[in-house]
C-alpha positions in Angstrom: 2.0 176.3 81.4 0.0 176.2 84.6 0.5 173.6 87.5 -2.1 171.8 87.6 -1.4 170.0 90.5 -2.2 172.6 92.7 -6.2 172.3 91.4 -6.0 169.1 91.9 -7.2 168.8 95.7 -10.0 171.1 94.8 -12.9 168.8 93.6 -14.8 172.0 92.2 -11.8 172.5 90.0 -11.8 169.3 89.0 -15.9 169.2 88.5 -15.7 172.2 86.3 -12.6 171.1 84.6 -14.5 167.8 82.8 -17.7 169.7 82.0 -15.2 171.8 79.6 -12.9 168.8 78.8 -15.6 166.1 78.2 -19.4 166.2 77.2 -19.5 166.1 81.1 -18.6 164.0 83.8 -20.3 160.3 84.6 -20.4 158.9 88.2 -17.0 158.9 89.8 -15.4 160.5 87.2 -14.7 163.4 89.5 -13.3 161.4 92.3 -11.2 160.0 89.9 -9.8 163.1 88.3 -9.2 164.3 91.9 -7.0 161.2 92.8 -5.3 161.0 89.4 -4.4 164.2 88.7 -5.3 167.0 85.9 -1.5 165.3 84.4 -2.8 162.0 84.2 -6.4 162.6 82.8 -4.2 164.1 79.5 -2.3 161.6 79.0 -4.9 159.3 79.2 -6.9 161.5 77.0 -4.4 161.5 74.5 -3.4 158.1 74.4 -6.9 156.8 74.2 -7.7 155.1 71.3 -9.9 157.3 68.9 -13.5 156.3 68.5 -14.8 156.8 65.3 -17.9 156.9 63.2 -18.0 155.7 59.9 -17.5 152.1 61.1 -20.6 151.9 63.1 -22.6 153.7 60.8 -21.5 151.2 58.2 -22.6 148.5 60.2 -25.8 150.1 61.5 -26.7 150.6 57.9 -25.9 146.4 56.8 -28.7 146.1 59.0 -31.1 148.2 57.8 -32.8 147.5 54.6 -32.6 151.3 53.3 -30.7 152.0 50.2 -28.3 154.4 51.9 -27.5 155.7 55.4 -30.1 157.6 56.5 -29.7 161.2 58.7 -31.0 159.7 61.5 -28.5 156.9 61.7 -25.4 159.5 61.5 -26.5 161.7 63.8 -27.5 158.5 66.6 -23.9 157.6 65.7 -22.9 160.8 67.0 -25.2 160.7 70.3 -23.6 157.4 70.8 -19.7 158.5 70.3 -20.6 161.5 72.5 -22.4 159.6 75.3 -20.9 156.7 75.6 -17.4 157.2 74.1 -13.7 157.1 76.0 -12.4 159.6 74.2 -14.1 162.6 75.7 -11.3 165.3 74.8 -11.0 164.0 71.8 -14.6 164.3 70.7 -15.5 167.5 72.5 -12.0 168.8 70.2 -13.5 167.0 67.2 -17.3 168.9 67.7 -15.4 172.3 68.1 -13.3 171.5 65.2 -16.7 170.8 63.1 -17.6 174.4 63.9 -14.2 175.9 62.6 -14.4 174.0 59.3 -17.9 173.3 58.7 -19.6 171.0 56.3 -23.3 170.6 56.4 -26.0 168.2 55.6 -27.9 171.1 54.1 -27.1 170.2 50.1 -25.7 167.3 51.5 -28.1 165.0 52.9 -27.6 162.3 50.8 -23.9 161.6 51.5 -24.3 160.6 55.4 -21.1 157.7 55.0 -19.0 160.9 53.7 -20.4 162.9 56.1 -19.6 160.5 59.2 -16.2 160.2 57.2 -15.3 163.8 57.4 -16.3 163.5 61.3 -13.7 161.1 61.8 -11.2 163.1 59.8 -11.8 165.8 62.6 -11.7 163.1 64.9 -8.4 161.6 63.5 -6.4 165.2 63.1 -8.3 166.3 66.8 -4.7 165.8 68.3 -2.1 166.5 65.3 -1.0 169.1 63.7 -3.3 172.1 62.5 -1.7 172.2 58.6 -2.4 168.6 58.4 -6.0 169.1 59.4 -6.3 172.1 57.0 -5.1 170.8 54.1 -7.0 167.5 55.0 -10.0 169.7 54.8 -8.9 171.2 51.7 -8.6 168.0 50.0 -12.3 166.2 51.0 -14.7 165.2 48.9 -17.4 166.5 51.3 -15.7 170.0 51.6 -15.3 169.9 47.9 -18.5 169.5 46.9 -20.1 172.0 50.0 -17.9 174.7 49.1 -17.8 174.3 45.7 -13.8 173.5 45.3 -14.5 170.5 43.5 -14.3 171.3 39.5 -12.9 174.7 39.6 -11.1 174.9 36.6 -8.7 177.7 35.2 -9.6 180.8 33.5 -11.0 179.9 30.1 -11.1 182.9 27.6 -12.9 181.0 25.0 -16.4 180.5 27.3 -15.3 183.7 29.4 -15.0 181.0 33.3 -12.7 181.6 36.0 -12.1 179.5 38.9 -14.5 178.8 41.6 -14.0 181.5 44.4 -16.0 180.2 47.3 -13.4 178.0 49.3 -11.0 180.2 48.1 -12.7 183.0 49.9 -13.8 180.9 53.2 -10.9 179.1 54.2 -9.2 182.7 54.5 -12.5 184.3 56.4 -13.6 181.7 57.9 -11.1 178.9 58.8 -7.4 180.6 59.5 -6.9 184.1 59.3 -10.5 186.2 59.0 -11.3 189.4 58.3 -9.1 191.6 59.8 -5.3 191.4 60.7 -5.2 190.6 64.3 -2.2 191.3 67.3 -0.7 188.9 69.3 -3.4 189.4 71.9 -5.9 188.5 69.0 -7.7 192.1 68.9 -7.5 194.2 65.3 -5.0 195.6 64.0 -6.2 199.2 63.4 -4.2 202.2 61.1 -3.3 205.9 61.4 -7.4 206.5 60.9 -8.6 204.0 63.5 -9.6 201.6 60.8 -9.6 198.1 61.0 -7.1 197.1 58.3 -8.7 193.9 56.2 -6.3 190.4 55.6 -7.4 190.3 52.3 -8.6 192.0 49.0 -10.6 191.1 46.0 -7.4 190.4 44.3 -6.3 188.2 46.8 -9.3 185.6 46.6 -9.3 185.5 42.8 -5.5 184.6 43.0 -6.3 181.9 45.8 -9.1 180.7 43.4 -6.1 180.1 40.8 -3.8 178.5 43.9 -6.9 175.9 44.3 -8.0 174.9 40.7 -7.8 171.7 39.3 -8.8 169.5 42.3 -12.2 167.3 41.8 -14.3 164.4 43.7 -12.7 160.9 42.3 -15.3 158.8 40.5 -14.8 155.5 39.6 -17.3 153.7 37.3 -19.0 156.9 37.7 -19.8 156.5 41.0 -18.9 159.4 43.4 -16.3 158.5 46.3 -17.0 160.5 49.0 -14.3 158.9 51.2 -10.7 159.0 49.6 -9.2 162.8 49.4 -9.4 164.7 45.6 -7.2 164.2 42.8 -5.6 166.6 41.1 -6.3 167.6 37.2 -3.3 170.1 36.1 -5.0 170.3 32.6 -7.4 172.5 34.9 -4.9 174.1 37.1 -3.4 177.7 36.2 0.3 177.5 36.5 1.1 180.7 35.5 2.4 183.5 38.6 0.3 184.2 41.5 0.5 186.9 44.2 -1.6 186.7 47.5 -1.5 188.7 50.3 2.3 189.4 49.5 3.2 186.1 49.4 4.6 185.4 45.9 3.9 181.7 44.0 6.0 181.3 41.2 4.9 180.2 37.6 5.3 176.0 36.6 4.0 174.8 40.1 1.7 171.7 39.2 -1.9 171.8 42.2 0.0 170.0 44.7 2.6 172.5 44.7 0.7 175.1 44.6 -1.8 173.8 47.6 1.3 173.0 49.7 2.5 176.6 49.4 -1.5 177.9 50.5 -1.6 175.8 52.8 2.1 176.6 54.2 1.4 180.5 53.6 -1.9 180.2 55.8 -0.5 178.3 58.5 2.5 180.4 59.2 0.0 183.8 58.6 0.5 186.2 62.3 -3.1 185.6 62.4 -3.9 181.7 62.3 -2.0 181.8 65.9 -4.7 183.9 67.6 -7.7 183.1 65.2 -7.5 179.1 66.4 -6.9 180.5 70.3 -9.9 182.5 69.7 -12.0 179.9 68.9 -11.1 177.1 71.0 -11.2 179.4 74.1 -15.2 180.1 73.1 -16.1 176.9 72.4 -14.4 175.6 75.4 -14.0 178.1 78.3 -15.7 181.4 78.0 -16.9 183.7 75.1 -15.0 186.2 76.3 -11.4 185.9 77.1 -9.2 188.0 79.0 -6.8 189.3 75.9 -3.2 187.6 77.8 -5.1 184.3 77.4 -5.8 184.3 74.1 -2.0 185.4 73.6 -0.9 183.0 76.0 -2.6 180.5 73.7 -1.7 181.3 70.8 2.2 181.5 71.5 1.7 177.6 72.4 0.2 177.0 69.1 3.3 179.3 67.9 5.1 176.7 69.6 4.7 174.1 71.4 7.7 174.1 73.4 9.9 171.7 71.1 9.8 174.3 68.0 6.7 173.1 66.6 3.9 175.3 65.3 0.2 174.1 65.1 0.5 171.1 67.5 -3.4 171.0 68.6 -2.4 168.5 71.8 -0.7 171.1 73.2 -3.0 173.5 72.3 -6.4 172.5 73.6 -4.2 171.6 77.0 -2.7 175.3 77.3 -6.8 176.3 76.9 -8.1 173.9 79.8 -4.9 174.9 81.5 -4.4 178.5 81.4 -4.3 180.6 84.8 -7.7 182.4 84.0 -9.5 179.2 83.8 -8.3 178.1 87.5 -8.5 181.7 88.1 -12.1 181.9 86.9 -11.1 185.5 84.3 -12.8 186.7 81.6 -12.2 190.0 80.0 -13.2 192.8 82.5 -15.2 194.9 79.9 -13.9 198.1 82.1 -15.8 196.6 85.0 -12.9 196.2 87.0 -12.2 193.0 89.0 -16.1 192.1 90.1 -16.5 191.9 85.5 -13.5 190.0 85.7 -15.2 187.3 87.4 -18.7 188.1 86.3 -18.4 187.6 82.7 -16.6 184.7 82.8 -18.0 181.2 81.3 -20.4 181.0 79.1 -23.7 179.7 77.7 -24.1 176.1 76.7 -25.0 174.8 73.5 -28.4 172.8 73.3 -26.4 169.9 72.2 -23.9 170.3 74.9 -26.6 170.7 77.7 -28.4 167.6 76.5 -25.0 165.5 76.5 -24.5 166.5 80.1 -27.9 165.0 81.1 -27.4 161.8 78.8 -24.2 161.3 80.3 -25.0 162.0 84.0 -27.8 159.1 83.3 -25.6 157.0 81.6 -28.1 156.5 78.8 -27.7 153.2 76.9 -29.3 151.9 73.6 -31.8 149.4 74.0 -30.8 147.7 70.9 -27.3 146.7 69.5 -27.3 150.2 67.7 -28.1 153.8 68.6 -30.8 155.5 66.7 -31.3 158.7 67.0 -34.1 159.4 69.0 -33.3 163.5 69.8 -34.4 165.0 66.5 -32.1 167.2 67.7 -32.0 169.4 64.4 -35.8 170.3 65.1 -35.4 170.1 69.1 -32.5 171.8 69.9 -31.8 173.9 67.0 -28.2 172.6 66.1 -27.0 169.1 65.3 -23.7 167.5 64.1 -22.5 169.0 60.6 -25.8 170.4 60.2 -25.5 173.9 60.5 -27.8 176.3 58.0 -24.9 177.7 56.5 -20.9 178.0 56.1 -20.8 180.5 59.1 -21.6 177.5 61.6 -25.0 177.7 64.2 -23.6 181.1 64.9 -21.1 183.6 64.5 -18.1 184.2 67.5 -19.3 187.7 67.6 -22.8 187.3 68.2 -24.0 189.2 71.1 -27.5 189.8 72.6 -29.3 193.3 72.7 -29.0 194.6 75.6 -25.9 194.9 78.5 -24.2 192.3 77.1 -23.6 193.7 73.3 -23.5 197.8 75.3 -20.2 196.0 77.1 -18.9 194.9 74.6 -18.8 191.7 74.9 -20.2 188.3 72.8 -22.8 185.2 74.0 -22.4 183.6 70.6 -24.9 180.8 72.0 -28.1 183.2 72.4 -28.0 183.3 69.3 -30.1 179.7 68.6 -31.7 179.2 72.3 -35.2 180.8 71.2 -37.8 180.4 73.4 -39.8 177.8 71.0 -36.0 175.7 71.4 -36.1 176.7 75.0 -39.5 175.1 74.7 -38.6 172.2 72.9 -35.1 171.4 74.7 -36.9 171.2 78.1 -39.8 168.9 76.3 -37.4 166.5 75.3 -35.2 166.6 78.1 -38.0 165.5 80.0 -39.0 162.9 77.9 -34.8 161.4 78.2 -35.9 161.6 81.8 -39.1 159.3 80.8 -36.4 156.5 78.6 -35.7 154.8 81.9 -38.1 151.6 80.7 -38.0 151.7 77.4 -37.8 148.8 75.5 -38.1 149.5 71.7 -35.2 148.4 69.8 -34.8 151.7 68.6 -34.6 153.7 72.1 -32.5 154.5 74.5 -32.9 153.9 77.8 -31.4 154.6 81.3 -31.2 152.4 85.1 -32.8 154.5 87.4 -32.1 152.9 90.8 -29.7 155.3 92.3 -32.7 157.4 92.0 -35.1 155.2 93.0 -34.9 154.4 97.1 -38.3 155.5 97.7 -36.6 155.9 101.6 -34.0 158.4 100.9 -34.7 162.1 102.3 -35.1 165.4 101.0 -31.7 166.5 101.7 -29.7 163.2 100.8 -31.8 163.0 97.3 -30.8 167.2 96.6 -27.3 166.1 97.6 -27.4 162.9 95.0 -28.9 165.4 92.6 -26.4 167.8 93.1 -23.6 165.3 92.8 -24.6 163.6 89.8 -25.5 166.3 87.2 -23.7 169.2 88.8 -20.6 167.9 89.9 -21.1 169.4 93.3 -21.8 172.7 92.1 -25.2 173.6 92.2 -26.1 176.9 94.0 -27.3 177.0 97.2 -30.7 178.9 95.8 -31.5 175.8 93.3 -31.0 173.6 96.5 -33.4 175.7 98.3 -35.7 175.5 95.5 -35.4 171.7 95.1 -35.8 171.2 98.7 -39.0 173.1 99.0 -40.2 171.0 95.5 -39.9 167.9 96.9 -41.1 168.5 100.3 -44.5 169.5 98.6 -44.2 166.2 96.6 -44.2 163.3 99.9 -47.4 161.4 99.3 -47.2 158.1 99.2 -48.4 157.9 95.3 -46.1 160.7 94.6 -42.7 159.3 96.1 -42.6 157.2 92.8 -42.8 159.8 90.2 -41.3 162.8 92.6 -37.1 161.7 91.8 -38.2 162.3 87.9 -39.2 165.3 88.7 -36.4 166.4 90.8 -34.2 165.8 87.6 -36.3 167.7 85.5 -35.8 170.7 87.4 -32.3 170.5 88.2 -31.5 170.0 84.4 -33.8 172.6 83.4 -32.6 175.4 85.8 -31.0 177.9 84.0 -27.4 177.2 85.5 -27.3 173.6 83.9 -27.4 175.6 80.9 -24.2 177.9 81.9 -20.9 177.1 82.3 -18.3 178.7 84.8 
């Protein structure tokens, strides 16, 4: 693993390192990093103790006098945990997590306690081990009843039912293994004919769909819990022989056998190393990695230097740490060592941009709780657990038209930031800008006197600018830019109104929205 404490005299190192690690970087955060140490920021990172968001929703909602917990208090949970929270690693591990395994409010909307529940159980299992997580994902409620595992019931000749196949099929596709059976550098696996050979067949998912029967949502006095893991119902469960993907599962296994045995046969697949690397790296570093990353990666999650496969601590540190990231590599697409460099990063999130901005204000609730006040679902196209469908905001394969999908390569992202969500992201980013004297119990709301010295030049306010929501690292063309702006803005009624606007344009420039 890299030596990080090379980077650590380099303050643009350490500036780009938390806007990957964190949902960016709040005043003197950088300095500190700098003086600490990449070394120490982990193991504070680790050791922090986990926020989580069940408990505040539960108390949000004894306040309130609605019958259940509304969407709008889950997701101002969420702004709050990501804004405001300690545990920055773990939370940024947690949302990338949520879009590996996802669970959605869509057919959900009325379950935001289990919801917030399943959060924390992403928040919880954010540093453990990945077959704990998985089969903690098998077993909820929430994932139960969104992917349809709940109630599957063995093959019944008499009404002509089989088991449910839709987890059975997903949490193969879509959680450990995919499609396609994947190198160690996490590229397909192709035969004699150049074909892509597939993971799994028909016969594979209908067997898995007998591996997973039996399992349903507890319900006491009728009422569902959406909190406490599945119980098994062997009456339901098909004990006879399975066979999936070679991996034999002998007849008179009970549903806990049987899901310990998936669950083992998934984890230790060749793929699940490659398939997590490959999905960390994008939602952390750059959508397109440089293949010896993602195998460098994945031999960590292979083990983690003690013998131990699937430990996500040391994971998510060989991903911030790996030699390319320092380095600044991303796959060349045959562009030699200029697309080495050029493709490298990646396009932020709507969500991510926004938490940036929140944090670099330090944004508060003006009330004992937060509310959310984003409508982030609407705004920015994407909020927590609320993707449209199973396959997450977007797919890790997406690619715009153009040079971009001709290279070869993936910008996963493009595929929400519309121009309306353009449109509406920079509306309401303005409008955060606008909370700094808010007063409604329900708003947020931000101190504004760093920014206020109605004294302070041109150049010292670009540099404060610069420093507080770039880390340092805006280009010298955006300086130009903003320097020019606010020369044109020095009347004496526009001094009061001109450091607003100076934020506005630095968080709507188009490299706040990019990564590197």
């Amino acid at each position: 693993m890299t030596d990080t404490k090379i980077y650590s005299d380099d303050r643009s190192q350490c500036a780009k390192f938390l806007y990957r690690g964190s949902f960016g970087p709040k005043k003197g955060q950088i300095d500190l990093l700098q003086k600490n140490g990449f070394d120490a920021w982990f193991e504070d990172q680790f050791s922090v103790s986990p926020t989580y968001h069940l408990p505040k929703l539960k108390v949000l909602f004894a306040s309130s006098s609605y019958s259940r917990a509304q969407d709008d208090m889950r997701q101002g949970i969420w702004w709050q945990c990501t804004v405001t929270g300690e545990d920055q690693l773990r939370q940024r591990m947690a949302y990338a997590l949520s879009q590996l395994f996802v669970v959605s409010s869509h057919g959900l909307s009325f379950i935001n306690e289990g919801l917030a529940n399943y959060y924390d159980m992403l928040v919880t299992h954010a540093f453990g081990n990945f077959r704990d997580l998985f089969k903690a994902v098998t077993l909820s409620p929430v994932m139960g009843e969104y992917l349809t595992l709940s109630g599957s019931k063995k093959h019944d000749p008499q009404t002509n039912t089989f088991p449910d196949e839709n987890f059975a099929r997903e949490c193969m596709q879509l959680f450990t293994i995919g499609l396609w059976q994947l190198d160690n550098y996490g590229e397909p696996i192709v035969d004699q004919s150049g074909n892509k050979i597939p993971t799994y067949n028909q016969d594979d998912v209908e067997d898995m769909s007998r591996l997973l029967c039996g399992w349903s949502i507890n319900h006491p006095n009728w009422v569902y819990d959406w909190i406490n893991p599945m119980s098994a119902d062997n009456s339901q469960h098909d004990m006879d022989e399975k066979t999936v993907m070679g991996t034999h599962f002998p007849a008179g296994q009970d549903a806990h056998q049987d899901l310990d045995a998936m669950v083992d046969m998934l984890f230790n697949h060749n793929n699940t190393p490659a398939f997590v690397a490959v999905h960390l790296i994008k939602r952390f570093v750059t959508s397109n990695p440089n293949r010896n990353y993602i195998k460098r990666v994945a031999e960590v999650f292979i083990d983690n230097g003690d013998g131990i496969r699937g430990d996500l601590q040391a994971t998510i540190k060989a991903v911030l740490t790996d030699p390319d990231v320092f380095a600044g590599l991303a796959n060349a697409a045959g562009q030699g060592t200029q697309g080495e460099h050029q493709h490298f990063g990646l396009l932020k999130e709507p969500l991510i941009v926004v938490a940036n901005q929140l944090r670099a204000l330090n944004m508060q609730a003006v009330g004992e709780h937060w509310w959310d006040t984003q409508w982030a679902e609407v705004t920015y196209g994407q909020a927590a657990l609320n993707a449209e469908t199973v396959f997450n905001f977007y797919k890790p394969t997406d690619a715009p038209q153009g040079e971009i999908e001709n290279l070869g390569l993936t910008a996963p992202e493009f595929a929400i930031i519309t121009a309306d969500i353009m449109r509406k992201t920079h509306n309401r980013m303005w409008y955060n800008i606008l909370k700094w004297n808010k007063t409604d119990y329900k708003e947020w709301h931000w101190d504004r006197t760093d920014f206020n010295d109605l004294s302070m030049g041109t150049t010292e306010y670009v540099a404060l600018i610069n420093e507080r929501f770039f880390g340092g690292l805006m280009s010298k063309s955006l300086q130009n830019y903003m320097y020019k702006a606010l020369s044109s803005h020095s009347a004496p009624y526009q001094l009061k109104i001109r450091f607003l606007n100076a934020i506005y344009i630095a968080t709507t420039a188009p490299e706040f929205f990019c990564e590197g």
